[in-house]
C-alpha positions in Angstrom: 0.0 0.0 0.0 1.3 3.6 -0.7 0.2 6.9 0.6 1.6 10.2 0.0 0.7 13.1 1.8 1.5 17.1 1.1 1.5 20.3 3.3 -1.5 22.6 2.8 -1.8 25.0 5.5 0.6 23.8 7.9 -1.7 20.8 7.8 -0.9 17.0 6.2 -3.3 16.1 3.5 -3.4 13.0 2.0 -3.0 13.1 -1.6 -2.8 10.5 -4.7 0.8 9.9 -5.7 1.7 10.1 -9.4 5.1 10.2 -9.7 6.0 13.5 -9.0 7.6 14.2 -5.7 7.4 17.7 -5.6 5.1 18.7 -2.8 5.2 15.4 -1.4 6.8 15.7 2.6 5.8 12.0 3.3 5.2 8.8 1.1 4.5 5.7 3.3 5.0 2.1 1.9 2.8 -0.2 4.2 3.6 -3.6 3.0 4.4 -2.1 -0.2 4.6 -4.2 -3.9 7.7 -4.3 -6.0 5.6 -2.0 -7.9 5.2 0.8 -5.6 9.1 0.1 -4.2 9.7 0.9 -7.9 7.9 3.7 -8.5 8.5 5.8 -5.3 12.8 4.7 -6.6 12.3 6.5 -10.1 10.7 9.3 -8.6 13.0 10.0 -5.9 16.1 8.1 -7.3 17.2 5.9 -4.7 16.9 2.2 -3.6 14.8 0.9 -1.2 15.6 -1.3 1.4 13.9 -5.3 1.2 12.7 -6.3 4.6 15.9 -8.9 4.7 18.0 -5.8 4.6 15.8 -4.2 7.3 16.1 -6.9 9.4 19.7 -6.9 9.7 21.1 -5.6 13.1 24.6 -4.7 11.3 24.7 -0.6 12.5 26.4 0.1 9.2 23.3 -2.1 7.7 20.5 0.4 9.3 22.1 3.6 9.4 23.7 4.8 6.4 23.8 7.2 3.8 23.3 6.6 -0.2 22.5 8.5 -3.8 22.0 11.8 -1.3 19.7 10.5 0.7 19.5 9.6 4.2 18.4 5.6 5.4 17.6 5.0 8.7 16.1 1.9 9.8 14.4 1.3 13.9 12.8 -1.5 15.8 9.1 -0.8 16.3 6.6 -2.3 18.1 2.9 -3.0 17.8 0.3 -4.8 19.8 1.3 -3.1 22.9 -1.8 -3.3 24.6 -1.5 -6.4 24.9 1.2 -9.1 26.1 2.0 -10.5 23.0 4.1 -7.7 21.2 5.5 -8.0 18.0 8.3 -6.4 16.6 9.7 -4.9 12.9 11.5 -3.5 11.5 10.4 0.4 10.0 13.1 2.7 7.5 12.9 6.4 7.1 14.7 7.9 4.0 15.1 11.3 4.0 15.8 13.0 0.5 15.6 16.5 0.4 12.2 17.7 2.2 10.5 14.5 1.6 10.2 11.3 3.9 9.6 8.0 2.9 8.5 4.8 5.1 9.4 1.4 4.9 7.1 -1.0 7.1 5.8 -4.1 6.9 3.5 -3.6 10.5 1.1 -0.4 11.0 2.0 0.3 14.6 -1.1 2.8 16.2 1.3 5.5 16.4 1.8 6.1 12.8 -1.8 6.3 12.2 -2.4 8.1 15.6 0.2 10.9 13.9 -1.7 11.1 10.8 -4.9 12.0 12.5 -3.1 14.9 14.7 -1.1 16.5 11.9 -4.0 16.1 9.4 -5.9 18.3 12.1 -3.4 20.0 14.3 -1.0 22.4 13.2 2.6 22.4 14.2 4.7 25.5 14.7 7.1 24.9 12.0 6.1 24.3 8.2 5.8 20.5 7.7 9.2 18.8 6.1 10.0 15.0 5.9 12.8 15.4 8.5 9.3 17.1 10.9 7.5 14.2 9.7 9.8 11.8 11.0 10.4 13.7 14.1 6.8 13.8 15.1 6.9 10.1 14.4 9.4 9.4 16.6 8.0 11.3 19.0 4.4 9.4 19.2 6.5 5.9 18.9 8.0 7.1 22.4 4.7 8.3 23.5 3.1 4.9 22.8 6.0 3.3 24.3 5.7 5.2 27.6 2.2 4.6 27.7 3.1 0.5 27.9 5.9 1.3 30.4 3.5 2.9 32.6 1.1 -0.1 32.6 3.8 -2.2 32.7 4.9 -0.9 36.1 1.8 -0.9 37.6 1.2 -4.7 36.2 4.5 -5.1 38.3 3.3 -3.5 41.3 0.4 -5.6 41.2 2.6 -8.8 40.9 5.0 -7.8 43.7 1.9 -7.8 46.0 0.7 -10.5 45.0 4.0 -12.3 45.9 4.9 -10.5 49.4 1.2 -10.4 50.8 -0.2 -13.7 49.8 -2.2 -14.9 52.8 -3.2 -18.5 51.3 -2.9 -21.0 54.1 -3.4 -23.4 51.2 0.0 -24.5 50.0 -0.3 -26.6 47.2 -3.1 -23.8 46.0 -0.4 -21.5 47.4 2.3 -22.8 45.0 -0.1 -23.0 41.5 -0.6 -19.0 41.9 3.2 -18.9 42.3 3.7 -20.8 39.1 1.1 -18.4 37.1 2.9 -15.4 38.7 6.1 -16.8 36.7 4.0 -17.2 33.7 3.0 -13.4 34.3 6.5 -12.0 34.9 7.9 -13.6 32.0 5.3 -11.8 29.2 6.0 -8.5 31.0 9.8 -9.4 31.1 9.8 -10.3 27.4 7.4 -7.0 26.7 10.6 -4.8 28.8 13.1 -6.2 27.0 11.0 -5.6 23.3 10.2 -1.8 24.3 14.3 -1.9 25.6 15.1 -2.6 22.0 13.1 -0.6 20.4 14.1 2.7 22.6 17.7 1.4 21.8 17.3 1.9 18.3 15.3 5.1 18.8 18.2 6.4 20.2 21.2 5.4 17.5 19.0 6.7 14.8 18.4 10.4 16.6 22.3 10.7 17.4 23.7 9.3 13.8 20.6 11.9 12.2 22.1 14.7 14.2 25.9 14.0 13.8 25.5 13.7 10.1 23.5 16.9 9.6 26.3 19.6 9.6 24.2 22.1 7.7 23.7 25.5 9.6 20.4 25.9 11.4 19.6 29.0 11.8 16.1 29.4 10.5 13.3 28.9 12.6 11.8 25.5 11.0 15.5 24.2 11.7 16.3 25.4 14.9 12.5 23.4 15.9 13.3 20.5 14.5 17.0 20.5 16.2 15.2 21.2 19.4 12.5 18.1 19.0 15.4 15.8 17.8 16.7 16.9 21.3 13.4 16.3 23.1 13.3 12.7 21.4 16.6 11.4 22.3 16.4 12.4 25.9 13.4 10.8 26.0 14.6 7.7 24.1 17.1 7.5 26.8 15.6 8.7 30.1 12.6 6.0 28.8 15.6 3.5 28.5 16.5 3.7 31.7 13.2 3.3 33.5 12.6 0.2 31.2 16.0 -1.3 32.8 14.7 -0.8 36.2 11.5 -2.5 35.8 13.3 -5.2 34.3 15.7 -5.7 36.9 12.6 -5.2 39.3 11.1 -8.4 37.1 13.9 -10.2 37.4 14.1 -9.9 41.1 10.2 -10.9 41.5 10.9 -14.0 39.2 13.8 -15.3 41.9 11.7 -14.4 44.8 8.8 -16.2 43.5 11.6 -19.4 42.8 12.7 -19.0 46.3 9.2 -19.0 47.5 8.0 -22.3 45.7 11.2 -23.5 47.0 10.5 -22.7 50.0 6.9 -24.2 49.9 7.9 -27.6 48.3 11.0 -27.6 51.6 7.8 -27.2 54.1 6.0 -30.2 51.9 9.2 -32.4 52.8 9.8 -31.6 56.1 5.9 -32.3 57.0 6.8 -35.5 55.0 10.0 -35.9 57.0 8.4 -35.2 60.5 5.7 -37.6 60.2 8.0 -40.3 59.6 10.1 -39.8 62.5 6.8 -39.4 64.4 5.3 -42.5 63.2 8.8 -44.9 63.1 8.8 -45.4 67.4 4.9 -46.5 67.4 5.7 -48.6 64.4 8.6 -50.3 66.2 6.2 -51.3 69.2 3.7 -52.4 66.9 6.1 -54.6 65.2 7.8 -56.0 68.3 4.6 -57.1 70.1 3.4 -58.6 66.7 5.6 -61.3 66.9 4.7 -64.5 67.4 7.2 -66.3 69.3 6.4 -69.0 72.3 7.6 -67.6 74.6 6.9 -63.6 74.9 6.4 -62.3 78.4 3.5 -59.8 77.9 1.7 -62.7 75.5 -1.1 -63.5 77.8 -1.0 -60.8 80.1 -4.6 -59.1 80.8 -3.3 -56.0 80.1 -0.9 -55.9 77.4 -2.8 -54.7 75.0 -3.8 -51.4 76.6 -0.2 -51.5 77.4 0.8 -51.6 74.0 -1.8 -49.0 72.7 -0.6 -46.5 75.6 3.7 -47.0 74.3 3.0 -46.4 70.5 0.7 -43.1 71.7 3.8 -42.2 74.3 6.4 -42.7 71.1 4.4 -40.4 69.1 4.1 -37.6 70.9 7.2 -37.4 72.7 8.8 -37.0 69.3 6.0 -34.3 68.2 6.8 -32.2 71.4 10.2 -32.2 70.8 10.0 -31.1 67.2 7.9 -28.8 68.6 9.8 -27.2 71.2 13.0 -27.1 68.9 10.5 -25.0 66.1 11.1 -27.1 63.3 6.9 -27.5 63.2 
């Protein structure tokens, strides 16, 4: 699919693309057909990346400059409302004022953009390099949107863990084993948004230590301050994503420990009820012997007698374990 879209107004319009890329600022490929790739290359001259190259982590591979134009290629992310996150890869070429965009996903914030700039208007007049900034910029706000949840998800978890009640402990340990289920999505969400800030934050610094050209008018000097405003972002959004991930990763061994800790209790009960039951057993299997000559044999009271040692043998041991704290 290809869109193109002009200024009018300080406003982006959609328009129909014919070839022409004068008084285009942004054509976006969405899954786009060798046909389109082609056309949008004769118009604008250049090559456009396949998704195999896209894919490729090689810095050199995703950042890089070519037939006067500028190829940058991020990590985004859609689905991030829910657990199951998907990543791809998405390439802005800047040539001259116009942007172009390479995906093969349509994560909300592109189409979430669209909407505001086809509505709102911006204080500079509308370039590609704007286009791409205010892209950027609603990536990073969708990004800290899932962080957000993400922590209070955590929160959730970490009480969940600390302040469980449950006398039940094989009901006890099946909630701990979901909790693991639950910190691993939201670890594997972290380390997903983790990447994608990363990459956020190479393409922002390699766009503004290759631009060399004086700013000094006043749709420059804007876009220099909002490539600013999205790589301290990128990196201050970095950071809180490595806390809650090392916060994850501490919940995930204390709710080990704890099921560890539950199955130790199973044993010891195990353990304890042996020892308690092994003396009575021993008295049992004495007096059931059936020898000739056995003193207590056919005394009138041996079998009270008996009944009263194996209740003696198990409770001495029960009060000891008792009074030493190991019950």
């Amino acid at each position: 699919m290809l869109k193109a879209f002009s200024c009018a107004s300080d406003l982006l319009t959609e328009t129909e693309f014919t070839g022409d890329p004068s008084g285009l600022v942004w054509i976006d490929l969405i899954n786009p057909s060798r046909d389109e790739d082609r056309a949008v290359e004769e118009a604008l001259g250049i090559v456009i990346p396949s998704q195999a190259d896209m894919a490729e982590i090689e810095l050199s591979a995703r950042l890089y400059h070519e037939d006067g134009a500028e190829f940058l290629t991020m990590t985004a992310l859609a689905n991030l409302d829910t657990d199951d996150a998907i990543k791809m890869p998405v390439t802005f070429i800047l040539k001259g004022t116009t942007l172009v965009t390479v995906r093969w996903c349509d994560p909300r914030p592109f189409s979430a953009y669209r909407v505001r700039a086809a509505k709102q208007k911006d204080t500079p007049s509308r370039t590609g390099e704007h286009v791409m900034l205010g892209l950027l910029e609603a990536l990073i706000d969708r990004m800290a949107d899932a962080l957000e949840r993400l922590g209070t998800d955590v929160d959730h978890i970490s009480r969940d863990i600390f302040r469980n009640k449950s006398r039940n402990v094989s009901k006890k340990t099946r909630d701990l084993q979901a909790v693991i289920e639950k910190i691993g999505a939201k670890a594997e969400l972290l380390n997903l948004i983790q990447e994608s800030l990363v990459s956020i934050g190479r393409l922002t610094a390699y766009h503004g230590a290759m631009d060399d050209t004086p700013r000094k008018s006043a749709v420059n000097k804007e876009n220099r301050n909002l490539l600013k405003v999205v790589q301290r972002d990128a990196i201050s959004l970095g950071e809180h994503a490595r806390g809650l991930n090392g916060r994850a990763s501490f919940l995930l061994d204390a709710t080990l420990g704890l099921i560890n800790l539950e199955q130790n209790q199973i044993i010891k009960i195990f353990s304890v009820a042996a020892v308690v039951f092994l003396p009575p057993t021993l008295v049992a299997s004495i007096y059931g012997m059936n020898f000739d000559i056995m003193p207590e044999l056919h005394w009138d009271f041996g079998y009270p007698f008996a009944i009263f040692l194996m209740i003696l043998f198990a409770v001495l041991p029960y009060l000891f374990f008792k009074r030493k704290g190991w019950l």
